[in-house]
Every structure is written in structure tokens, then in C-alpha cells.
C-alpha positions as CSV (number, residue, x, y, z in Angstrom):
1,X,25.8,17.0,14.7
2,X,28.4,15.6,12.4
3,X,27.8,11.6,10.9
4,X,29.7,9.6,13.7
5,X,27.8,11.6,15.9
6,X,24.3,10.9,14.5
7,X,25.2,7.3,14.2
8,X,26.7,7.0,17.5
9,X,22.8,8.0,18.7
10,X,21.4,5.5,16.0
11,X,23.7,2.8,17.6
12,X,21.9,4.2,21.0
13,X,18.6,3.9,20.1
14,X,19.7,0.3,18.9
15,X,17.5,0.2,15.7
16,X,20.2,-0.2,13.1
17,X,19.1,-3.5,12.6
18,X,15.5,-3.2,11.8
19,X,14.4,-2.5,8.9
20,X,11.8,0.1,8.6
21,X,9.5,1.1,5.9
22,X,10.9,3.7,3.7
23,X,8.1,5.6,2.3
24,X,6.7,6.2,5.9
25,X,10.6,6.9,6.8
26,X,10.7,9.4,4.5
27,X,7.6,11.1,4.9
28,X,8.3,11.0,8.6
29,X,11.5,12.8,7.8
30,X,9.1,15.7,5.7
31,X,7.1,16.2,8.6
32,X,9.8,16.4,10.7
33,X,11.4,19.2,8.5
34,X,7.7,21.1,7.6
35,X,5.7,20.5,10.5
36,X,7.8,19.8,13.6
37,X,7.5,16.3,16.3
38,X,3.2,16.7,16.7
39,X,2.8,15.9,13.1
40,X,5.4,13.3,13.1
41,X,4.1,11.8,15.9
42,X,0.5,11.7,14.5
43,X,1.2,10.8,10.5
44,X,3.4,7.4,12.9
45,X,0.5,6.6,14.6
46,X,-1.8,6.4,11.9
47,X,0.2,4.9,9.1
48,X,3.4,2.8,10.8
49,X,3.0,-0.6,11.8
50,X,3.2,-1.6,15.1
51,X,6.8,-2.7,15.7
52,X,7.9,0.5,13.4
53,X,5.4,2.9,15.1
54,X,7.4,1.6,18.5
55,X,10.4,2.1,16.8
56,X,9.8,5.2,15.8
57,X,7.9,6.6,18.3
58,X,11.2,5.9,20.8
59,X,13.4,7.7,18.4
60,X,11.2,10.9,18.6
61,X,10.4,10.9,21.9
62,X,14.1,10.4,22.7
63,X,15.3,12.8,20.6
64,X,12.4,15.5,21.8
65,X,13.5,14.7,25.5
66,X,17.0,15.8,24.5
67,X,16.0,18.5,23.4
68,X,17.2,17.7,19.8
69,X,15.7,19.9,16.7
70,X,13.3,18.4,14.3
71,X,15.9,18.5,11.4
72,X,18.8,16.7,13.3
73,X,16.1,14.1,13.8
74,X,15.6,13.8,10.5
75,X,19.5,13.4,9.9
76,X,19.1,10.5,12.6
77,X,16.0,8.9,10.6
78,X,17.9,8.8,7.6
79,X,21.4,7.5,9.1
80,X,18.6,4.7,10.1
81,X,18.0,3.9,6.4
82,X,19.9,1.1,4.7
83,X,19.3,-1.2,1.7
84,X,17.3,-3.8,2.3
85,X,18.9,-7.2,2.0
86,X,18.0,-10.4,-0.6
């Protein structure tokens, strides 16, 4: 999946506008890469908000529906990352 492609699905899953927390983004994105979607899915539940656990939790279950691997995921999750604003 090459970058318009991955933001093409960000643009999808219409979160480009929230801003989510970056440490649990990140460590989302290790577990993704380690461990696979079930440890994602648990580390969200337990340590994400509740608008960013939604958030979240729709972009993996989207993305596991389509049947797309853990590591393109974590290319999506990271498209999803921006700077926050002042």
C-alpha cells in the first residue's frame, strides 16, 4: 500500500481530524507489529480513552475485516499522526 493509498483509507475512516494520543498511538502501532490485532485491541481497551478507544477500535476492526496485515495498519496509524496545533 503506497502513501495516497494509505491516506485515501485514513480519509475513509474519516479520523484525520482527531487528534489522538501519541504515546498510546505509538504503542498501538508496536503491538500491531509484535503481537498482531488481539493485543492491539486489548492494550486500546485498557489504556485509550473513550472517544480514542472508538476511534481506534473502528480502524482495526476495519482494517481486520478487510483483511489488511497488522503492519499496513500500523502504516495507516501513523499516516493518522499529525502535529498537534497551538
Amino acid at each position: 500500500m503506497d502513501e495516497k493509498e494509505t491516506k485515501e483509507v485514513a480519509m475513509d475512516l474519516d479520523l484525520t481530524n482527531r487528534q489522538l494520543n501519541e504515546l498510546v498511538m505509538e504503542e498501538v502501532e508496536k503491538l500491531l507489529l509484535s503481537e498482531g490485532y488481539d493485543v492491539a485491541k486489548v492494550y486500546i481497551n485498557e489504556a485509550a480513552g473513550p472517544e480514542e478507544r472508538n476511534s481506534l477500535q473502528r480502524i482495526i476492526a476495519t482494517c481486520q475485516n478487510c483483511n489488511i496485515s497488522p503492519v499496513i495498519t500500523a502504516e495507516i496509524l501513523k499516516s493518522l499522526q499529525r502535529p498537534k496545533k497551538y
